[in-house]
RODO-2510 file (C-alpha; in nm, 4 decimals, decimal comma):
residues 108
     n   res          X          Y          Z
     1     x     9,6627    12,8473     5,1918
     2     x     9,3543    13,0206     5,3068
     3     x     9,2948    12,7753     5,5273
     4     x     9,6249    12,7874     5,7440
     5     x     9,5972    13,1914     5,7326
     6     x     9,2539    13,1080     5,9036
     7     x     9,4189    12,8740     6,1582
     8     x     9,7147    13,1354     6,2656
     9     x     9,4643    13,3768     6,3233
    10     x     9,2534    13,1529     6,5410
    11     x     9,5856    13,0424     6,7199
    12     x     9,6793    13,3824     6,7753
    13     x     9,3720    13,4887     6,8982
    14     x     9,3876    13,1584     7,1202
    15     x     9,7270    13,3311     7,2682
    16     x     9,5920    13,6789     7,3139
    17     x     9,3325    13,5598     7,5506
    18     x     9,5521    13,3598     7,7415
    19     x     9,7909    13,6685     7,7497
    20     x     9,4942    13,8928     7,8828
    21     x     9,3644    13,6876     8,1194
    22     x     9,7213    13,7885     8,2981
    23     x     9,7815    14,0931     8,2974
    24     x     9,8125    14,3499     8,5348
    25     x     9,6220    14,6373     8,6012
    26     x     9,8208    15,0658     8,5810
    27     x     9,8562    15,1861     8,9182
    28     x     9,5990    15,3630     9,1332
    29     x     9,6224    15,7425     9,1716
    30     x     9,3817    15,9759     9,3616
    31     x     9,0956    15,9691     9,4489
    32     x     9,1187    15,5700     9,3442
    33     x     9,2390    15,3234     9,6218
    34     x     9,3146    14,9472     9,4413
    35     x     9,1235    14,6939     9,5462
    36     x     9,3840    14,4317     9,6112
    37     x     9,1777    14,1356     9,5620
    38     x     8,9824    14,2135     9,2497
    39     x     9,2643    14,4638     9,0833
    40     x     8,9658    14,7044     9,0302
    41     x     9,0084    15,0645     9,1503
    42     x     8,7803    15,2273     9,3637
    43     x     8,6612    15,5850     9,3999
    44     x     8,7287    15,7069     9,7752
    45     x     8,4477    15,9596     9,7252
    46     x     8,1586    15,7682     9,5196
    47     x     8,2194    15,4436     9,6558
    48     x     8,2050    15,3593     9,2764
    49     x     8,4595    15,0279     9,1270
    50     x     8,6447    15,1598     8,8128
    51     x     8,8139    14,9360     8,5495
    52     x     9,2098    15,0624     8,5513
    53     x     9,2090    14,9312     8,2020
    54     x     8,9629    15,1391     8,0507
    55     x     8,7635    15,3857     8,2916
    56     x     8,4447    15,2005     8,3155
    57     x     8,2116    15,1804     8,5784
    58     x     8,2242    14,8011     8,6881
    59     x     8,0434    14,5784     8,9224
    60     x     8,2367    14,4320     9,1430
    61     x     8,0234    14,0542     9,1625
    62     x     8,1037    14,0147     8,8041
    63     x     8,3738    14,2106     8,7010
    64     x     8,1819    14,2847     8,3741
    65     x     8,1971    14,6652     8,3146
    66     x     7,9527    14,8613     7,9911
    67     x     8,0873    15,0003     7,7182
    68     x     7,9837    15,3156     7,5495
    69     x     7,8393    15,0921     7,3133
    70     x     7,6100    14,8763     7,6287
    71     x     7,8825    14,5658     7,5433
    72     x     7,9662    14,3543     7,8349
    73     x     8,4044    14,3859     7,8912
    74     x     8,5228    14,1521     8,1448
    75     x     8,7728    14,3687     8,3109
    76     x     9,0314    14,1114     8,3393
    77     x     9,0480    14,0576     8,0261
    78     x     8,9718    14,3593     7,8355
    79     x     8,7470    14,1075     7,6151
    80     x     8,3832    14,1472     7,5142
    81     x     8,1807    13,8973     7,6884
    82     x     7,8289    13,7337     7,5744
    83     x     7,6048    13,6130     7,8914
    84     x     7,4107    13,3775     7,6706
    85     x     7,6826    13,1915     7,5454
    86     x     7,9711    13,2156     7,7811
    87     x     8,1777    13,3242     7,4972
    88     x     8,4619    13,5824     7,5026
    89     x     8,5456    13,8017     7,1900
    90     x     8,8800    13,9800     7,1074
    91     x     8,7872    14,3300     7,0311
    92     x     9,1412    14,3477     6,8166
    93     x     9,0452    14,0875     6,5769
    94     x     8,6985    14,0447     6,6016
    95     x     8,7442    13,6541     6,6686
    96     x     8,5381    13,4648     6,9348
    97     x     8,6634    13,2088     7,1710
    98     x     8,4779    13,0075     7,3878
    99     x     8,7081    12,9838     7,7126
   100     x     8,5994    12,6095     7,8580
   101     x     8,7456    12,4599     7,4993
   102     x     9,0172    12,7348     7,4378
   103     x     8,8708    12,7078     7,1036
   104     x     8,7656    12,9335     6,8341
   105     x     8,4125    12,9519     6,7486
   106     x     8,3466    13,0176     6,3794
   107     x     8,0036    13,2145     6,2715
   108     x     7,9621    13,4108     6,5832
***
């Protein structure tokens, strides 16, 4: 029994990325212009790109933003991302998928 609970949460984590990965970013307001081709918003007076999702500084080549906490958030996802691996993490559940296999990867 364990073992299918285990499975539906790996499926549904499976779902949730696929889910982020196309969704849409809230609206610009002022002083924030969108950026029509990357969704990110910028600041008309810092020049700075902005994450509409969350309020993060972002750069704009990678579209990785820093959290409070100096994780790496792909902003079109809203998932934590690990450069050495490639892997993307859910912060909801805490599961990691690696997003060439649209697999679960256990122990990480």
């Amino acid at each position: 029994m364990l073992g299918y609970l285990d499975q539906q949460k790996d499926e549904k984590a499976i779902t949730a990325f696929q889910e982020s990965a196309k969704s849409n970013p809230i609206p610009a307001r002022p002083p924030y212009k969108e950026v029509e081709d990357t969704g990110l918003l910028k600041n008309t007076k810092t020049g700075e790109y902005i994450d509409p999702k969350t309020g993060f500084k972002v750069d704009p080549d990678t579209m990785l933003a820093t959290d409070p906490q100096g994780r790496l958030i792909d902003t079109r996802l809203g998932w934590y991302y690990d450069p050495d691996t490639g892997y993307y993490t859910d912060p909801a559940s805490g599961v990691t998928v690696d997003p060439d296999k649209l697999e679960v990867v256990e122990g990480k």
